[in-house]
C-alpha positions in Angstrom: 5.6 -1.8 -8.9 8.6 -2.6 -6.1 11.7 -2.0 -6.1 13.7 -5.3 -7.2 17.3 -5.8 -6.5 19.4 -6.6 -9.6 19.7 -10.2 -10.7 16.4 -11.0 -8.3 13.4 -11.2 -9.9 11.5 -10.9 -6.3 10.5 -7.9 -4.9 12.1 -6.3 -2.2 9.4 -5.9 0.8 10.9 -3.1 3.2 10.9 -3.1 7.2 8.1 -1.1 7.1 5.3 -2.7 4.9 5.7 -5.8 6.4 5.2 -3.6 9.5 1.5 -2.7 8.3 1.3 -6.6 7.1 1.6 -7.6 10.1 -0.8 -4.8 11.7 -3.3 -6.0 9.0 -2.8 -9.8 9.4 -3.5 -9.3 13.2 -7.0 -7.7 12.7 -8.0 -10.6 9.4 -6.8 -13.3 12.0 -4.3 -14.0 9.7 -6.0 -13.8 6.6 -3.7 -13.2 3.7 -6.2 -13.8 1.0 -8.5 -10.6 2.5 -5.6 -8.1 3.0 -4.3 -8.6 -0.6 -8.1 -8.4 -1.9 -8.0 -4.7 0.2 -4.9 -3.8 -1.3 -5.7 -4.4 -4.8 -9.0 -2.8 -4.3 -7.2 0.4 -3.3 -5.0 -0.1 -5.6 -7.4 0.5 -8.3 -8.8 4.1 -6.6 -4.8 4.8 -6.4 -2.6 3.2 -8.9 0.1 6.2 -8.3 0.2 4.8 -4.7 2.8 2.3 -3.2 2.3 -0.5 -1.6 3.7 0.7 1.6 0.7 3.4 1.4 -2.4 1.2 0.3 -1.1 -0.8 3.6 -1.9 2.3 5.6 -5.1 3.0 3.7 -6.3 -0.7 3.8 -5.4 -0.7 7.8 -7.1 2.7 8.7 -10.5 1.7 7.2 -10.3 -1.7 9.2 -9.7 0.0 12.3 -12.5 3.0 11.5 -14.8 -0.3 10.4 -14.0 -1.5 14.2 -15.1 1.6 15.7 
């Protein structure tokens, strides 16, 4: 789960994932629907992990998919 600043129910989204958002979003074509499907599908191999490092797993398997 993120981090959530105190009062706000919303979670706090650092610098850095939407960093590897934005990587990701580029290679969909803007396709929010697929990266949050890829997320929550690695999510479920690695429910330990945060988001910040499902983004990196979800963006390295596009780009070795690309090669």
């Amino acid at each position: 789960m993120r981090a959530t600043r105190p009062g706000c129910p919303f979670p706090v989204i650092t610098s850095q994932e939407r960093h590897w958002e934005e990587r990701i979003l580029l290679m969909t074509r803007g396709n929010r629907g697929a990266l949050e499907r890829a997320v929550t599908a690695r999510r479920r191999k690695f429910p330990q992990a945060t988001r910040l490092e499902l983004l990196k797993l979800v963006y390295d398997e596009y780009v070795k998919d690309r090669e």
